[in-house]
C-alpha positions in Angstrom: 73.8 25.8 -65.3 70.1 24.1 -64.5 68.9 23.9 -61.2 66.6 21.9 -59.3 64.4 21.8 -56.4 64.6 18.9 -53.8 61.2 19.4 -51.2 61.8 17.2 -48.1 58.1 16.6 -46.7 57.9 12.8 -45.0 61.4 11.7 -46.5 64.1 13.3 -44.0 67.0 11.5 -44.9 69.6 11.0 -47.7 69.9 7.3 -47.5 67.4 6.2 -50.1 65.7 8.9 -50.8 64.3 8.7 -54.7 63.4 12.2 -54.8 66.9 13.0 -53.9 68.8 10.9 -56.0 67.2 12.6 -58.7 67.3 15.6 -58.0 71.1 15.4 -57.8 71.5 14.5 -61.2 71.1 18.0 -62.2 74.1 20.7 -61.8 72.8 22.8 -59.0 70.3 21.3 -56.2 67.9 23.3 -53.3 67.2 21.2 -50.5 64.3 22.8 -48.9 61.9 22.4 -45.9 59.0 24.5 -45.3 57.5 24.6 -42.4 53.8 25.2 -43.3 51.8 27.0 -41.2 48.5 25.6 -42.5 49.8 22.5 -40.2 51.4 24.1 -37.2 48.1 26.1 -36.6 46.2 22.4 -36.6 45.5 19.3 -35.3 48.8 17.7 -36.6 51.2 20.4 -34.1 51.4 18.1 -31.4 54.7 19.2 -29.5 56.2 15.8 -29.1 56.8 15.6 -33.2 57.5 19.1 -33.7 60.5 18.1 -31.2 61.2 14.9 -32.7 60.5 17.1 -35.7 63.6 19.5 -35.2 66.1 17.0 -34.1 65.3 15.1 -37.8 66.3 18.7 -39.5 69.1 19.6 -37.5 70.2 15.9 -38.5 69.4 16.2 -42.3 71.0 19.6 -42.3 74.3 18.2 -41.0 74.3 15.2 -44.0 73.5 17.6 -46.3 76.3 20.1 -45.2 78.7 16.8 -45.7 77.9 16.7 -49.3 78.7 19.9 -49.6 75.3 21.5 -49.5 72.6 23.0 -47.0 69.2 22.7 -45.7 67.5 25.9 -46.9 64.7 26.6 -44.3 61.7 28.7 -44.8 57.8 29.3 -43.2 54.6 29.6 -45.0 52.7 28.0 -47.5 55.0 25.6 -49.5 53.4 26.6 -53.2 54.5 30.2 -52.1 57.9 29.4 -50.9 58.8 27.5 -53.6 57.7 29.5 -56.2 59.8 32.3 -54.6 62.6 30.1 -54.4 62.3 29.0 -57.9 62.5 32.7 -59.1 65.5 33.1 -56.8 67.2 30.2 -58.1 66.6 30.2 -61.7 65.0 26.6 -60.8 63.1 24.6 -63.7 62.5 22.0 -61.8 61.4 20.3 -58.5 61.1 17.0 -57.2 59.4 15.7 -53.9 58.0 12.3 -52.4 55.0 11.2 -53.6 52.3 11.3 -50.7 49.1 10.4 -51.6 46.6 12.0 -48.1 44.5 14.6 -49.1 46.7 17.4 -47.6 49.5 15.9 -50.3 47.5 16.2 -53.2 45.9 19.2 -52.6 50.1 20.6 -52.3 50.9 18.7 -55.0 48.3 20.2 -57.3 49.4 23.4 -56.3 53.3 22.9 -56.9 52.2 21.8 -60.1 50.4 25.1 -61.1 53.8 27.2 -61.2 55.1 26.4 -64.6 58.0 23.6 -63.0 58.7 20.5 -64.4 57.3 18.6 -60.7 58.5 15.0 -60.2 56.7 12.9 -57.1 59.0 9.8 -56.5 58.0 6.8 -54.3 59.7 6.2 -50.4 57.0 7.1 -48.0 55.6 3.6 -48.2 57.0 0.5 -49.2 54.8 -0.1 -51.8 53.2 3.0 -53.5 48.9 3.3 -52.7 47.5 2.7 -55.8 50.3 0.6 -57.1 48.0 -2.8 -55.7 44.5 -2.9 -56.3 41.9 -5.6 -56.5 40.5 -6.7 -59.7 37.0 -6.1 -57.9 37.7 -2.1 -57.0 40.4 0.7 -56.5 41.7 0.1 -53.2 41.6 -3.6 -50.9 39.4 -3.0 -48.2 40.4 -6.9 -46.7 44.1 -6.6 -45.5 45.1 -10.6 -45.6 44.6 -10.5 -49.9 46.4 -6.8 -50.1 49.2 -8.6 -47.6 49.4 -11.5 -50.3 49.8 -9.6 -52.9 52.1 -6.8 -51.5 54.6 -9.4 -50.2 54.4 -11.3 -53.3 54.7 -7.1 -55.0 58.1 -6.7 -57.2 60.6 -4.1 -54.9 62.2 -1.0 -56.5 66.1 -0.8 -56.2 66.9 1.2 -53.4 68.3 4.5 -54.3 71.7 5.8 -54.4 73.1 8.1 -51.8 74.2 11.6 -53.2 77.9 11.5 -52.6 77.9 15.4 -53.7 75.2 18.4 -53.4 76.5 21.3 -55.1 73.9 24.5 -53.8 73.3 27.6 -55.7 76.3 30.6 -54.4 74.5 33.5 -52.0 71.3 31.7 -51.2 71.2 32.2 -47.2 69.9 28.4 -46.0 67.9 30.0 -43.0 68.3 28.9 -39.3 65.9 26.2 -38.1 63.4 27.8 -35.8 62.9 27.7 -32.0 60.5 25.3 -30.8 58.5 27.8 -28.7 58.7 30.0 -32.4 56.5 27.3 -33.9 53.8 25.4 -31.0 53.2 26.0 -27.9 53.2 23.0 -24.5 56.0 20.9 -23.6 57.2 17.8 -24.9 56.9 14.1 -23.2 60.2 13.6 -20.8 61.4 10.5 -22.8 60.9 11.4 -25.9 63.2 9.7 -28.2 65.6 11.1 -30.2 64.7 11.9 -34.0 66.7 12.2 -37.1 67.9 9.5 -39.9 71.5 8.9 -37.5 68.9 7.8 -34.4 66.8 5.9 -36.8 69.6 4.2 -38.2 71.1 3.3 -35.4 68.0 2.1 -34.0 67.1 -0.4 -36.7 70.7 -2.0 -36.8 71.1 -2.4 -33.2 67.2 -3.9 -33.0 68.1 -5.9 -36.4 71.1 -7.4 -34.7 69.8 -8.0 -31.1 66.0 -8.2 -31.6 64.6 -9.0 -34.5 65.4 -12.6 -35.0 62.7 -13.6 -32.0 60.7 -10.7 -33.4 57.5 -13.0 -34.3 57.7 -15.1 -30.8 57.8 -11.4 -28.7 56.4 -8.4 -30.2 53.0 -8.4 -28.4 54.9 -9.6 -24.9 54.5 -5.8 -23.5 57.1 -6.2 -20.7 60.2 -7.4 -23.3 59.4 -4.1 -24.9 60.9 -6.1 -27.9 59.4 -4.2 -30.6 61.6 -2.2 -32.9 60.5 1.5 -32.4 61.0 2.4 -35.1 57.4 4.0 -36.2 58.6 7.5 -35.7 61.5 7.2 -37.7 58.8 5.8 -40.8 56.8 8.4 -40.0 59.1 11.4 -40.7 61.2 9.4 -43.1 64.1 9.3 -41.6 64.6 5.5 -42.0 63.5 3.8 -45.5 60.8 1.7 -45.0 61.7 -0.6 -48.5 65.1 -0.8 -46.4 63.4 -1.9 -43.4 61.0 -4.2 -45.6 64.0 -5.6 -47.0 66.0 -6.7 -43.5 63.0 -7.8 -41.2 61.7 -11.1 -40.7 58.0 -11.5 -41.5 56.1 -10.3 -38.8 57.6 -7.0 -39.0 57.1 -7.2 -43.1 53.6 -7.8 -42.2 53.7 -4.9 -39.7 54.6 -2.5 -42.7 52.0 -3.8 -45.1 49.5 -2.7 -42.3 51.0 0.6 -42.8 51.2 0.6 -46.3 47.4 -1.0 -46.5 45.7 2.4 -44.4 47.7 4.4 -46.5 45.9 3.1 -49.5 42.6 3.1 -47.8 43.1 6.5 -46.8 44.2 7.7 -50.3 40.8 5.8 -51.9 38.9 7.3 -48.7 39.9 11.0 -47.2 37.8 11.4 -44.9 39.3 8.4 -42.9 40.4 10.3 -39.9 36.7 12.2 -39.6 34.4 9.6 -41.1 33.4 6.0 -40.3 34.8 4.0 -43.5 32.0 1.1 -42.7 29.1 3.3 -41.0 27.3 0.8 -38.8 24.8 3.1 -36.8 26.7 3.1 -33.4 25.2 5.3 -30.7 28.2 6.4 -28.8 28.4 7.1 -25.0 29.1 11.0 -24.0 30.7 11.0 -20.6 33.6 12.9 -20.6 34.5 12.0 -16.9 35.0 8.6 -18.4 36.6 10.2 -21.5 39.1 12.4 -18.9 39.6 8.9 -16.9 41.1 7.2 -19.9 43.1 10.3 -21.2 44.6 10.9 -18.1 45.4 7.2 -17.5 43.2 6.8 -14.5 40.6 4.4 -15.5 41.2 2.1 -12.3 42.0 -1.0 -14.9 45.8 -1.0 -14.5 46.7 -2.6 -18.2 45.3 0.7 -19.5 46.0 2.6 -17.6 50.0 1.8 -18.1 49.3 1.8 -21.9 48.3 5.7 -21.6 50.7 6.5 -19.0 53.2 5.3 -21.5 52.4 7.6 -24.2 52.2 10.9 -21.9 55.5 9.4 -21.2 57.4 8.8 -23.9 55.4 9.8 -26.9 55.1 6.0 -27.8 52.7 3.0 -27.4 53.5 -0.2 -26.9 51.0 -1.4 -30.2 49.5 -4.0 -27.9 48.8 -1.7 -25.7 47.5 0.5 -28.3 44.6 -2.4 -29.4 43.6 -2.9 -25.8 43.5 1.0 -24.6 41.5 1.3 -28.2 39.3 -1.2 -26.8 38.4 0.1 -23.7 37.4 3.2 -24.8 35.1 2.4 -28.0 34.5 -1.0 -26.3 34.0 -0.3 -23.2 33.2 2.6 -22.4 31.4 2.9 -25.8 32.9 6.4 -26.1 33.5 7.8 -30.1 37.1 6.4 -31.8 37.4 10.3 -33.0 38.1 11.3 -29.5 40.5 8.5 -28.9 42.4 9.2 -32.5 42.8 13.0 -30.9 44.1 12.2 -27.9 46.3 9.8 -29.5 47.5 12.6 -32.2 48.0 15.1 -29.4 51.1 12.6 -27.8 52.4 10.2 -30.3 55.4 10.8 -31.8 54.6 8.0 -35.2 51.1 9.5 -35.4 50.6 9.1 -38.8 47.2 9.9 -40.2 46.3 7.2 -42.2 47.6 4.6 -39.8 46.6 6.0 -36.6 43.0 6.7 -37.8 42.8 3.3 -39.8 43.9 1.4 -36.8 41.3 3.3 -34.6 38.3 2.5 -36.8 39.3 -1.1 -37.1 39.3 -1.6 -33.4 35.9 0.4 -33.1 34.4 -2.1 -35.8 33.4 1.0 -38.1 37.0 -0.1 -40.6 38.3 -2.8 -42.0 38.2 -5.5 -39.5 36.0 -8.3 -41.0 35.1 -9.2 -37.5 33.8 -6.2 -36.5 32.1 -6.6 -33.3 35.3 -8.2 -31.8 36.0 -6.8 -28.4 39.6 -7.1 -26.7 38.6 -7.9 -22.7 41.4 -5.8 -21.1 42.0 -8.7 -18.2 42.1 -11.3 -20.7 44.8 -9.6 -22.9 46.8 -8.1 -19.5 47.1 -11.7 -18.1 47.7 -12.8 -21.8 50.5 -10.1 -22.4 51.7 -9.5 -19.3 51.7 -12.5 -17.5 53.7 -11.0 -14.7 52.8 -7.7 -14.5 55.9 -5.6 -15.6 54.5 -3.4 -17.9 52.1 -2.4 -15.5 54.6 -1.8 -12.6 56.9 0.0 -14.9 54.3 2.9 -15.6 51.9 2.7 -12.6 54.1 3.6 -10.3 50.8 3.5 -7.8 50.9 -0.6 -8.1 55.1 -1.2 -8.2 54.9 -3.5 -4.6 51.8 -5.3 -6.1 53.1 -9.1 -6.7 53.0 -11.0 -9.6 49.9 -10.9 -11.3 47.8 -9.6 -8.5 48.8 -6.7 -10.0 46.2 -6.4 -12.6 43.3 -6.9 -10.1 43.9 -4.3 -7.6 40.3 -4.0 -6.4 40.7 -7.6 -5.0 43.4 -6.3 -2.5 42.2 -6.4 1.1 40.5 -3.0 1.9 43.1 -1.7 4.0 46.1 -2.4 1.4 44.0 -1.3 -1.9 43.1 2.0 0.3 46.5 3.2 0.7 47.6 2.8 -3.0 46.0 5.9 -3.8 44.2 4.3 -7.2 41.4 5.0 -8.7 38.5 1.3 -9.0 37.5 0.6 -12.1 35.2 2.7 -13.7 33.5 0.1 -15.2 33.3 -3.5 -14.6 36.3 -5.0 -16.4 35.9 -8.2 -16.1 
């Protein structure tokens, strides 16, 4: 009886999974994660996704167990585990989603070194990096011709869902660790809730109630009309194609942002150390400033919501992304690395590529053909948040502030803007 392999890595669900669907069309199937400890000892251990993290295991453990099968769970390096596993098993094959950033090759090289028949399948991205590429280079480095010719890009089907995953007898699954076991800190309060049911649930109810004004409101920051679903992309727990397939164009477009860093980080991997487009920038080292912005106390209320937000709830409005990405390269003229840090340490969707391509095209040194373009934080609060919502909703400091007054609080009377206990401006905003 042959067995195979399934590695879950950035796909964490059964619904349209390629890997999975072929994985199950031989007898006996493994469904492993590894949790590699090249990656929990990094930069990439931020607590926030480790929780979101767990709850997306716990999740695709209990689908799996519906099929009849099991989430087998190990720790170490993945080449290692599965190797041992494949030993254990009798395996001859293994299959996996095909991730092209450099921490993905370098595995897949490795899982390929052990004598398996290895099969990388598409579902991380809509459209494969590498799959679209200019007749001028390897990669687009202008996103408006890559958005032409990935909407215009033919879509695979979308893959069955296993109705049956029969597992190899005695194999002991393995329990899924306890958070403390695997990063230390403490998660955001409002985090939300991972796994491919939350996911699900979350694009159907936003599909149903949201996305049809989706192009009119998805920069408005107080609707809070976006979908949220960028964590469940991240970890795979909801099919981009499906999502590709169901939104209006905005959101499409939204996803061929993703899909475009991911093939400019896959032509380029040092994007998240390295400026793509170096342009000689002499950037500003005060790190009272840099502290100001992290902790969201930069006396400019439209940022400071934006990065009270995140501590909050592990999420970013993406407006409010831009303009808090602004501030500090902009600014403050303070280095996008820091930002992309600080920004890794909290955000639940913080996706290499993405995160770092988005970074470096508001800093000027990526992809944006305009690349001295600055986003003046007053202009885009009073543009965004004509009332002041947003800002009242996570500066708790400015909540009896009226109307749009709020964004201004240094224009107060002395005596009112003395007993808000906020912080001026550190620089001129205006």
């Amino acid at each position: 009886m042959s067995t195979s392999i399934m590695l879950f890595t950035r796909d964490l669900r059964v619904r349209d999974n390629p890997a999975l669907a072929a994985a199950c069309r031989v007898e006996r199937v493994v469904p492993l994660f590894v949790f590699d400890d090249a990656l929990l000892g990094g930069p990439f251990a931020a607590p926030n996704r480790v929780r979101f993290l767990l709850d997306s295991l716990a999740d695709l453990r209990a689908s799996l167990q519906e099929m009849g099968g099991d989430l087998v769970v190990r720790r170490g390096d993945p080449v290692t585990e599965v190797a041992r596993l494949a030993e254990r098993t009798h395996a001859a094959a293994l299959f996996l989603a095909d991730e092209r950033s450099a921490y993905g090759a370098r595995r897949l090289d490795g899982l390929r070194g052990l004598g398996l028949e290895v099969s990388a399948h598409p579902g991380i991205t809509v459209v494969p990096p590498g799959d679209l590429t200019p007749a001028s280079g390897d990669h687009y480095r202008v996103f408006t011709p890559y958005w032409r010719a990935w909407d215009a890009a033919r879509r695979r089907p979308v893959a069955k869902t296993p109705r049956k995953i029969a597992l190899p007898s005695g194999l002991r699954p393995g329990p899924l660790p306890d958070m403390a076991d695997l990063v230390p800190g403490t998660p955001s309060p409002d985090l939300a809730e991972g796994g491919e049911r939350a996911g699900r649930r979350r694009m159907e109810t936003w599909l149903r109630e949201a996305a049809a004004d989706y192009d009119r409101v998805h920069d408005d920051l107080a609707a809070d009309r976006t979908s949220r679903l960028s964590p469940y992309l991240k970890f795979g727990c909801v099919s981009p194609l499906e999502a590709a397939k169901a939104g209006p164009e905005g959101f499409r477009r939204q996803l061929a942002w993703r899909d475009f860093h991911h093939q400019v980080a896959a032509a380029f991997p040092a994007l998240p150390r390295a400026d793509y487009r170096p342009r000689g920038r002499r950037w500003n080292r005060d790190e009272d400033a840099l502290a100001a912005w992290c902790e969201g106390m930069t006396g400019v209320p439209i940022v400071d919501a934006g990065m009270r937000q995140l501590h909050a709830e592990g999420f970013m409005h993406n407006r409010a992304r831009l303009i808090t990405a602004s501030f500090l390269t902009r600014n403050l003229d303070i280095d996008w690395r820091h930002g992309l840090r600080h920004f890794n340490d909290w955000l639940l969707d913080g996706d290499v590529a993405d995160n770092a391509g988005n970074w470096q095209w508001v800093a000027g040194t990526g992809n944006n053909t305009r690349p001295s373009q600055v986003m003046k934080p007053l202009r885009q609060a009073f543009r965004f948040d004509r009332g002041g919502d947003y800002v009242r909703r996570y500066v708790p400091e400015l909540a009896e502030i009226e109307d749009s007054r709020v964004h201004r609080p240094w224009s107060l009377p002395a005596d009112r803007r003395h007993a808000l206990g906020y912080p001026p401006p550190i620089v001129d905003p205006e």
